[in-house]
N, C-alpha and C positions, 0 to 999 in steps of 0.2 A: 722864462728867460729868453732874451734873443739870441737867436744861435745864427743869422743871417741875416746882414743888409748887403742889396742889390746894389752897386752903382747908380749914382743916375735916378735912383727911381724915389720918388716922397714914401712908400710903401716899403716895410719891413716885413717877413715870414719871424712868424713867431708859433711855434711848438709848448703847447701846455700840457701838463702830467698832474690831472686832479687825484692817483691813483701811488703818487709817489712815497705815500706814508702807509702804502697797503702792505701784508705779512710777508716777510724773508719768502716765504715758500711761491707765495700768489704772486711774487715779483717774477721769479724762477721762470712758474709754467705759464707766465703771461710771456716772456722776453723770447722761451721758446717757443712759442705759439702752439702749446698743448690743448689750450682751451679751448683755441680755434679749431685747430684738427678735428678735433674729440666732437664740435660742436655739427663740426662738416659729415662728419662721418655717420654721427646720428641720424642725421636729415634725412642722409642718402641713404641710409640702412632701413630708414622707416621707410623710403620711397620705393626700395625693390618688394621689400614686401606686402605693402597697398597693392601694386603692380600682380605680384603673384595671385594675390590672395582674390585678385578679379578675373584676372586672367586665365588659372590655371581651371579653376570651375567652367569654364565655357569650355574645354573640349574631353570634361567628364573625367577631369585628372584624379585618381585616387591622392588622400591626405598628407602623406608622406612627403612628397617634395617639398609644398610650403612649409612644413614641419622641418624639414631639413633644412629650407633655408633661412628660418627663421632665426636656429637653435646655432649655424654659423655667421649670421649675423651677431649675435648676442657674444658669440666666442670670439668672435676680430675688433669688437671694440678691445678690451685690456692690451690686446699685441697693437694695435694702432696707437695708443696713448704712450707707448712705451717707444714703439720707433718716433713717434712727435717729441718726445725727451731728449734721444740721442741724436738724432739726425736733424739736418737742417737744408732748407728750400733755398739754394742761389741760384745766379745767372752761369756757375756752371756746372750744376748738377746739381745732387744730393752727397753733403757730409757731414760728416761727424760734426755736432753741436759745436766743439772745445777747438776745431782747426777752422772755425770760419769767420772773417770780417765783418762785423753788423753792418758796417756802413756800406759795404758791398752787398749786402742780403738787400736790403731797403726796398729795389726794386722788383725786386723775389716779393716780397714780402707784400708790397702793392698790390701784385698779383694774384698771391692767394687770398688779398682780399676782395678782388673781384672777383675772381671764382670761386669765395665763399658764398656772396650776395648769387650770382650766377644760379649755383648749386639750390639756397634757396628761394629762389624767382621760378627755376623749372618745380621744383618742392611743392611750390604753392598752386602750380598749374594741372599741374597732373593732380592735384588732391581734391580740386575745382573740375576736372575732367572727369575722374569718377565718381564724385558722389553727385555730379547733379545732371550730367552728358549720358554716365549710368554706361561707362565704355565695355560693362560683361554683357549688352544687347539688351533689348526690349523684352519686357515683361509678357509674358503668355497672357492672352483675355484671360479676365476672371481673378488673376493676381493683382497681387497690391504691395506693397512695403512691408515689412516683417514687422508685424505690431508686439510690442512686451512681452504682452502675457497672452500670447495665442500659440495656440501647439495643435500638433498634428499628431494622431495616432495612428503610426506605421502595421498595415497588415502582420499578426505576428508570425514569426515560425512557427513550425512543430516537428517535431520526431519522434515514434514512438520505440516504444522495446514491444516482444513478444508477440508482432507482428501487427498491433493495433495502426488505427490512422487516427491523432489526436486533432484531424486541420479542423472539424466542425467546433471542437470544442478552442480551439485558438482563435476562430473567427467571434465567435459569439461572446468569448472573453473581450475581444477586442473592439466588439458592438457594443459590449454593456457598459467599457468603459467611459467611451464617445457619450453613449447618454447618462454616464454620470458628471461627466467635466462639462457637458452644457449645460447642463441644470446650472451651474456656477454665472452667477451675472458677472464676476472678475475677471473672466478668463474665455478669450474666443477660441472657441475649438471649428477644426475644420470637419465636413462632413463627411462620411461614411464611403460615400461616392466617389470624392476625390481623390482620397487617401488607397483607395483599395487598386488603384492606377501602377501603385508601386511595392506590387506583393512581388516578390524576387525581381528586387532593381537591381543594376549594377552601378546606379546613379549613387554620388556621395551625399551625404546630408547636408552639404552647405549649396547643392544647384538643388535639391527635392524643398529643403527651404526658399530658395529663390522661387521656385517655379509657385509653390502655393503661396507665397508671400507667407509665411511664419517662422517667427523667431527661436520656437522650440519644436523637437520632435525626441515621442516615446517610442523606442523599439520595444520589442518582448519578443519571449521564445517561450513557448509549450514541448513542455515533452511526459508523457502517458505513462504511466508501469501498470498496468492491473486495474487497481484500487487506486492508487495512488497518482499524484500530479506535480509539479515542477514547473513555476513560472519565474521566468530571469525579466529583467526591466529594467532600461537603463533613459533616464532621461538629458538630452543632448542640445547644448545652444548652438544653431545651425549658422550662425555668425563667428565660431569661434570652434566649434568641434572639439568644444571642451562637455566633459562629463558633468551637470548639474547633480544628478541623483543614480543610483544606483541598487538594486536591491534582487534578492533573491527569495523563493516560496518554495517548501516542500508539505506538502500537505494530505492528509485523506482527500479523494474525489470524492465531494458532496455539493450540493448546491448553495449550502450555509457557507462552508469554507470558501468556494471560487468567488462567490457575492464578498467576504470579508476581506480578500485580498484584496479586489475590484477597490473597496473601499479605502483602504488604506494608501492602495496607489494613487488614487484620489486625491487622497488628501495630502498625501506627500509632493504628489504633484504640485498642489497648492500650494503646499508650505514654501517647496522652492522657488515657485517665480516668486513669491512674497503676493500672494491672493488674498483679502481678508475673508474668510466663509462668515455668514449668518447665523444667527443659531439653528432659522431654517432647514440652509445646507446642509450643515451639519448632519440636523437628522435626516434630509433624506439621502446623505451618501451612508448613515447605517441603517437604512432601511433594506431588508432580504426582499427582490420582487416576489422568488417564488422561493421555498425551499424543495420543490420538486425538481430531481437534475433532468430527466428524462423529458417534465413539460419546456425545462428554462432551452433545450435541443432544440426543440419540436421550433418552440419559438423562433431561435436562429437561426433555423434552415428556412422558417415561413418569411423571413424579411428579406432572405437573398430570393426568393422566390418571386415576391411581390415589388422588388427593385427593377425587374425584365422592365415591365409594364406592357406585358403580351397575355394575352386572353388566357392560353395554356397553364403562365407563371403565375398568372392570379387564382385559379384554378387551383393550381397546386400548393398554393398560399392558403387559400381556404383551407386546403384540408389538412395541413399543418396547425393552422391556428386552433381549428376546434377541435384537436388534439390534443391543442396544450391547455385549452381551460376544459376539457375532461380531466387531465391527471390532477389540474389542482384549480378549480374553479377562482381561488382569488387570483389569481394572476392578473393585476389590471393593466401590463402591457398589452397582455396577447388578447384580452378582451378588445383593447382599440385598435390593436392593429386587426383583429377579425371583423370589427366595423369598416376600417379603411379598405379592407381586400374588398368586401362586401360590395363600397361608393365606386373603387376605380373597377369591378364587374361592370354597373351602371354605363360606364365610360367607353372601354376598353372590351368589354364582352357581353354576353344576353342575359343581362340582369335588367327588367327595367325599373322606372323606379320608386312603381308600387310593392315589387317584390324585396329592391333593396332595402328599401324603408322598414319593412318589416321584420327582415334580416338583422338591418346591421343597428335600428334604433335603441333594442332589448341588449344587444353585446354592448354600446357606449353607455346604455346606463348603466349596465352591471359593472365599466371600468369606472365611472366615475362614482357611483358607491362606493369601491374599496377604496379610491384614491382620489379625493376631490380637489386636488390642486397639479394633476398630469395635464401639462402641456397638450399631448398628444392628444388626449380625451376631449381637448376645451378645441384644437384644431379640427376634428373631425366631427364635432356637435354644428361649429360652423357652416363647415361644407354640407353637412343635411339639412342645415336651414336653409343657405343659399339658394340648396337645386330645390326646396319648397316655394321659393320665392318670396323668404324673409329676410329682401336683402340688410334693411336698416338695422335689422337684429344681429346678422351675422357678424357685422364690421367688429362692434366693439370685441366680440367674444373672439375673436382673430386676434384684440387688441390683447385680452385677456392673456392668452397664452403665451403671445412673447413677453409680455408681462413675465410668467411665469419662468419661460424659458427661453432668451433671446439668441439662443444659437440652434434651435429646431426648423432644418429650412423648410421642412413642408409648411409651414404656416408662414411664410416666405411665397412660395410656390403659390401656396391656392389663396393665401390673399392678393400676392398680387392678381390675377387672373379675376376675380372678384371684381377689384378695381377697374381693370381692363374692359371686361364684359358685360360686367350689368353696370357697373355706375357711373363709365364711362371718364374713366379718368386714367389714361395711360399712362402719363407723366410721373404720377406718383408708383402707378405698376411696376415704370421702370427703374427707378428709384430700391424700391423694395427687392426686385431682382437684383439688379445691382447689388444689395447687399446681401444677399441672398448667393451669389456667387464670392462674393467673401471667402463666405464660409465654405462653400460647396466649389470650389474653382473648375472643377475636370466632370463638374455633372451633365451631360450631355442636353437632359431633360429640363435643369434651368437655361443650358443656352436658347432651347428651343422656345421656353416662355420670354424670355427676355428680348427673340427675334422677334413675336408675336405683340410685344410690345412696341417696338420701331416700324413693325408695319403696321400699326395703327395710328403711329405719328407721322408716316407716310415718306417714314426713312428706310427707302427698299434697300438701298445697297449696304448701308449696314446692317441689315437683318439678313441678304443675302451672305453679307460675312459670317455673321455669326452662325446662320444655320449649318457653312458649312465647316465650323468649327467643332459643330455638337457631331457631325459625321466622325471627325478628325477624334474627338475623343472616344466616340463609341461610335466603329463603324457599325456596328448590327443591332441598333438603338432605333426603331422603324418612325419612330414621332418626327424624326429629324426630316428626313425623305418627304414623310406626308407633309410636313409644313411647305418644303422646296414645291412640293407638286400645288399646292393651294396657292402661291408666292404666282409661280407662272398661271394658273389658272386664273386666279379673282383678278391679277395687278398687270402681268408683263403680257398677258395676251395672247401669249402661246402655249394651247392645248395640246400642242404635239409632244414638250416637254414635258410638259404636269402630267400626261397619262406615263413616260416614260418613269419618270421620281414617283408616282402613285403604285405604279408595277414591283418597282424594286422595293418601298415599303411592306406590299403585299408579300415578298417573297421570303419576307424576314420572319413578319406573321401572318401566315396561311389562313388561318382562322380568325383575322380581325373584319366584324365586320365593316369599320367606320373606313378603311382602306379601300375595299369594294362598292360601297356607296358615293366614295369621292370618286371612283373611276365612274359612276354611272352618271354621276352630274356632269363632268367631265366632256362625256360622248351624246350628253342632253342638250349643250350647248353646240357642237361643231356636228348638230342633227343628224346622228346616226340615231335613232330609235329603238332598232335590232340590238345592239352591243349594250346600249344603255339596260335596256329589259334584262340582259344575262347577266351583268352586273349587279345589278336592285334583286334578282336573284339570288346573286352569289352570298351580296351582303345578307339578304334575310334568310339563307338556309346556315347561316354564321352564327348569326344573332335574330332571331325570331325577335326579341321583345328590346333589342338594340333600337336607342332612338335615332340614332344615325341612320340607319338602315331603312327603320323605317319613313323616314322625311325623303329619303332619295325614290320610297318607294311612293308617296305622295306627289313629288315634284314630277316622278314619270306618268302619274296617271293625269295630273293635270295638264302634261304637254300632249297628252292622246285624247283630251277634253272628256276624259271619265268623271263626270260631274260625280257620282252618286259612288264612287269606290273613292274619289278623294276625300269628299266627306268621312265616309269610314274613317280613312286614314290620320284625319285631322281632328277627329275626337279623339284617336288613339292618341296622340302626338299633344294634344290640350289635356290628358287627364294626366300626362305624364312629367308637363311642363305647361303651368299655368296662362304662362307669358308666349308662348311660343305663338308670336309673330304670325307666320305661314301658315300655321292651322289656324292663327282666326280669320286672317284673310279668306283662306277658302271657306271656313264658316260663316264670312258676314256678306261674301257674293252669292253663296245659295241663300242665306236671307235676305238680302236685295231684291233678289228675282223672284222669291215665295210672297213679297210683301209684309217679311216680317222683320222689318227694322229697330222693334222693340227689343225683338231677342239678342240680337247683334249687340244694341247699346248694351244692355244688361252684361251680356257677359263682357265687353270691353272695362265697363265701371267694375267688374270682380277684378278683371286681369291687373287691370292701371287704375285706382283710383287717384292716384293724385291727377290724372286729367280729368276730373271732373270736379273738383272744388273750386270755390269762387274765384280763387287765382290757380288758375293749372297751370303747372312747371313742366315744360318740357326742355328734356337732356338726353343728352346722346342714349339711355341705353330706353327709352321710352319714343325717342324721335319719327321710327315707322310708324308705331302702333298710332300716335298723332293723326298721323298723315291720313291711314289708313279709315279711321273713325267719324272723319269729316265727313264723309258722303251720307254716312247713320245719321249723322246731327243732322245734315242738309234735310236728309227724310222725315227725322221729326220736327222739325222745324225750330232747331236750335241754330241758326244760322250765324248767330254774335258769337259763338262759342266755338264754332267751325273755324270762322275766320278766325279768331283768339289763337288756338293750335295751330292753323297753319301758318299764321304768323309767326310764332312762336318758332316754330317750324324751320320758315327759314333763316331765323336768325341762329338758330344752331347748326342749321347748317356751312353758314357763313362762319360760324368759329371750328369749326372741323376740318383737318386737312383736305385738298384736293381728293387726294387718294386713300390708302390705306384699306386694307382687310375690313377695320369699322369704319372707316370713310363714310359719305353719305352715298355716295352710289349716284340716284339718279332721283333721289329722294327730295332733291331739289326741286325739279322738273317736274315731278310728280304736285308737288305744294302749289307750285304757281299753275300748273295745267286745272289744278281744281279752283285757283283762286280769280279764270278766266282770264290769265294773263299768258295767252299765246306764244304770243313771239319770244317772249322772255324763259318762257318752258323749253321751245324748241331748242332755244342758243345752249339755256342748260344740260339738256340731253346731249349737242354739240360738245359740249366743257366737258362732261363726263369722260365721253369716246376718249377725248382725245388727253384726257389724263388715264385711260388703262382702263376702262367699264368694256368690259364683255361677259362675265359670269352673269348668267342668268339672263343673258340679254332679250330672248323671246318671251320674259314674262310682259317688254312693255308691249305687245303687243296686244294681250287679253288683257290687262291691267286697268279695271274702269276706271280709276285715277286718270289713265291718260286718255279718256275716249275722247275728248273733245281734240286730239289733235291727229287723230288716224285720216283723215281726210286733209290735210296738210302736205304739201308739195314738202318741203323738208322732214317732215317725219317719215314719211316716204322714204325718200333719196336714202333718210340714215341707213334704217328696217332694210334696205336693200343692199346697201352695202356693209354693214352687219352678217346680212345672209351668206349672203359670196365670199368673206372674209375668213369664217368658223366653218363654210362649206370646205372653202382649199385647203 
């Protein structure tokens, strides 16, 4: 209906009411503007507590207040709908509905319609600001978004009566559950490592979800009588600190019993995020590992033992594990994990790994007879093929176990590293790490792998972050240190620091000897001799049969030209490790010089055979041994095949970063110096320098690779300033 013409104007205002035939009542709280009110107040009601609900978690606010302001938001809507009824918005205040002039309000009324639009225009901005600006701060490395069905198993309580300590038996509860919810392909679980960051937090569960990136976390509490046991379990959406599940245990202490509880929490687990289990699953979350309480102990004290990853903790992890398959021989956890202690002796302490092999090959058969689809069993079969030198065999059966269990990060850990090291593929390394910290976000020891992967892609400064993040999570975690000291030594050039990060490694573990033998490389390069020797010392009264140890103790005899004690050395170091590089070197320059280049080739075709088939492939983790081999062929007069590798040679070199820990080094320089291309060697040696090459740097001085360029005015000049550089 027209309710207004303008003078003057061809244009009429005309007002339409398509709502005019709408119900007595809908007229009412439309004319009073209830609807709006009510619609305003929700907006904003939802907006302070978005606001909270981000805000208050950043400075470690206990639950309460957002609770509190929730529960009065929820209570001031009814009173706001009710003063929207009586009261009315004019140009001169606020009154009573029945005493005001509509046509007076009008302009009122305008107004609350801009400052409804208003109200939701900021609504819509702030809602855009935190869920994609992310205004509670940046994620901690290693975090991620809270995924569905991912939970975190919180360190549990304990308390006993009658003066017992029930925490061994709360820790190992809270182990076996971890490795019962990974077994689940529906459900990511975080790792053991992470979680144990926050045994007596005062943190709430919606920032310990933030920081791991997980959607749920299970508390529990243990409490001891005697005989008897008491486990409480309450499982919690860390987005909402609302209770999902909830349950209580009293039971006889047996090992039957704590395994059946294990199980059920398990599965109730499941049930609540909505998991679907297999039939698989199923059975093996009612599988007992052991029904010995005393061996299932022994076992969870041997994995906090073996988690140090110090000579001593492995050590005392040994003698843990072959405790627990004495009391009950099927146990095929503590079978693999007695194989595992066994592999990181080889590593980590004086096991070498003829002995290892011996050790730990009999413990992973015997776990994987009782249990032929363990995860754990299929990752450690791996890794003793690996360090045999089967690497093509080992991939898939890496593949196998996550297959089996995709939340087990050691097969995370040692496959990437796999990748890394012998096949020369970092990209994917990092990758695998990557997810690998997923799961494991606060593990120091994957930071350290996942640094070790950037310096290979010859990303220093983020590996230099990273490493010192694995500080930040575990200052007295000594891998972290040793890697910072290797970082300055191989890359940034300064041995002043790597001895100082080498020292503070050593101080963590006294008895490591792979810490000692870095410091003696270390003092080999910036030609102290004397320090270097007490060093190559220290390592081999560490670890006698340590291959670390002993390579430092090779390197030093060949910078004293001990022909005839590095040989020693380097059959020790070849029977230990097939592949090992540096021992065939020095074994194929005493056969140069014997005139037995027969023998050289021989063992190079055992080490590497895929260099020697009609097409030989060379790749980054075979690229030295190429190099190296050429001068044998030259001798037997395989010359078309020489050139073939070292061609080869340096096109892989050309696809390898400048730098990096596996960089090519100078292995450049070395290809062309034997392929008579001088000046092209030289400048490469130049490229080297001046991308960060000084470890090892007086090998190019004896290096027959490089003999044809010792008499060169630029190899020179380098070799001299090299000296005077590692001298100061």
């Amino acid at each position: 209906r027209i309710v207004e013409q303008k003078s003057g104007s061809p244009f009429i205002t005309v007002r339409c009411d398509p709502l005019r035939h709408m119900h007595p009542l809908l007229q009412e709280l439309r004319r009073r503007k209830v609807l709006r009110v009510a619609a305003s107040y929700g907006v904003v009601a939802w907006l302070v507590v978005e606001v909270c609900s981000v805000v208050l978690p950043t400075f470690n606010a206990p639950e309460w207040p957002l609770q509190a302001i929730t529960l009065l938001a929820i209570l001031g809507f009814p009173l706001t709908v009710v003063l929207a009824w009586a009261f009315e918005w004019t140009p001169e205040g606020i009154k009573r509905d029945r005493d005001v002039d509509q046509q007076q309000a009008a302009p009122a009324h305008r107004k609350l319609n801009f400052a409804v639009v208003g109200v939701l225009a900021v609504a819509l901005a702030a809602s855009l600001t935190l869920h994609f600006i992310n205004i509670g701060g940046d994620r901690p490395a290693g975090g991620s978004a809270a995924r569905g069905k991912s939970v975190a198993v919180l360190p549990f309580t304990a308390s006993a009566m009658s003066g017992e300590t029930p925490s061994f038996l709360a820790d190992g509860i809270q182990d076996d559950l971890l490795t019962l919810l990974a077994r689940l392909d529906s459900l990511e679980v975080i790792s053991r490592t992470s979680v144990n960051e926050y045994r007596d937090t005062q943190k709430n569960v919606r920032t310990i979800g933030e920081e791991l990136g997980v959607a749920n976390i299970l508390e529990g509490f243990v409490q001891r009588a005697g005989d008897n046991v008491r486990i409480r379990v309450q499982l919690i959406d860390t987005a909402t600190d609302t209770h999902l599940w909830a349950q209580s245990y009293d039971r006889q202490l047996t090992a039957s019993n704590i395994f059946d509880i294990q199980s059920e929490i398990a599965s109730e687990i499941a049930r609540a995020l909505e998991a679907t289990l297999s039939e698989e699953e199923r059975q093996h979350l009612a599988t007992r590992p052991t029904e010995n309480m005393d061996a299932y102990l022994e076992y969870t004290v041997g994995r906090q033992e073996m988690d140090k990853r110090t000579s001593g903790g492995l050590e005392r992890a040994v003698q843990r594990f072959q405790r627990a398959v004495e009391l009950d021989p099927h146990y095929a956890l503590a079978h693999a994990a007695l194989a595992d202690a066994y592999n990181l002796l080889n590593d980590y302490g004086d096991l070498s790994l003829g002995e290892m092999l011996e050790k730990a090959v009999p413990a992973l058969a015997e776990a994987m007879k009782i249990d032929d689809q363990l995860a754990e069993a299929f990752t450690s079969l791996a890794n003793l093929r690996a360090k045999q030198g089967d690497i093509e065999w080992a991939e898939p059966v890496y593949q196998r176990a996550l297959e089996l269990n995709p939340n087990y990060t050691t097969t995370y850990l040692w496959y990437g590293g796999l990748l890394r090291e012998a096949l020369g593929r970092p990209e994917e390394a990092l990758a695998l790490h990557r997810k690998g910290l997923e799961l494991d976000p606060r593990s120091a020891l994957m930071q350290v792998n996942y640094a070790f992967d950037l310096l290979a892609l010859g990303r220093f400064e983020e590996a230099q972050a990273a490493l010192e993040k694995a500080i930040e999570l575990d200052p007295q975690h000594p891998s972290a240190y040793a890697a910072i000291a290797k970082l300055h030594h191989v890359l940034l050039a300064n041995p002043a620091e790597a001895i100082g990060w080498a020292k503070k490694a050593l101080a963590i573990d006294p008895d490591s000897p792979g810490n000692a033998a870095l410091l003696s490389l270390i003092y080999l390069d910036i030609g102290d001799a004397r320090a270097a020797g007490e060093w190559s010392a220290r390592a081999l009264e560490n670890g006698p049969e340590n291959a670390g140890a002993r390579f430092a103790q090779a390197m030093l005899e060949v910078y004293r030209r001990d022909g005839t004690a590095a040989v020693e050395s380097a059959r020790w170091l070849l029977q230990n490790d097939p592949q090992h590089v540096f021992a065939l070197w020095i074994l194929r320059n005493a056969d140069l010089e014997n005139g037995r280049a027969a023998d050289a080739r021989r063992r190079y075709a055992e080490a590497f055979p895929q260099l020697f088939t009609d097409e030989p492939e060379v790749n980054a983790a075979n690229l030295a041994a190429a190099i190296d081999v050429a001068p044998v062929l030259l001798e037997t007069g395989e010359r078309e095949r020489a050139e073939r590798l070292l061609s080869g040679a340096l096109r892989q070199v050309e696809a390898l970063p400048a730098g990096g820990v596996h960089g090519p080094g100078i292995d450049g320089a070395r290809a062309l110096a034997l392929l008579g291309r001088t000046a092209a060697a030289i400048e490469a040696l130049q490229t080297a320098y001046a991308a960060g090459w000084r470890s090892d740097w007086w090998l190019a001085e004896i290096d027959p690779a490089l003999a044809s360029l010792r008499d060169e005015p630029g190899f020179k000049a380098l070799m001299a300033r090299l000296r005077d550089e590692m001298s100061a």
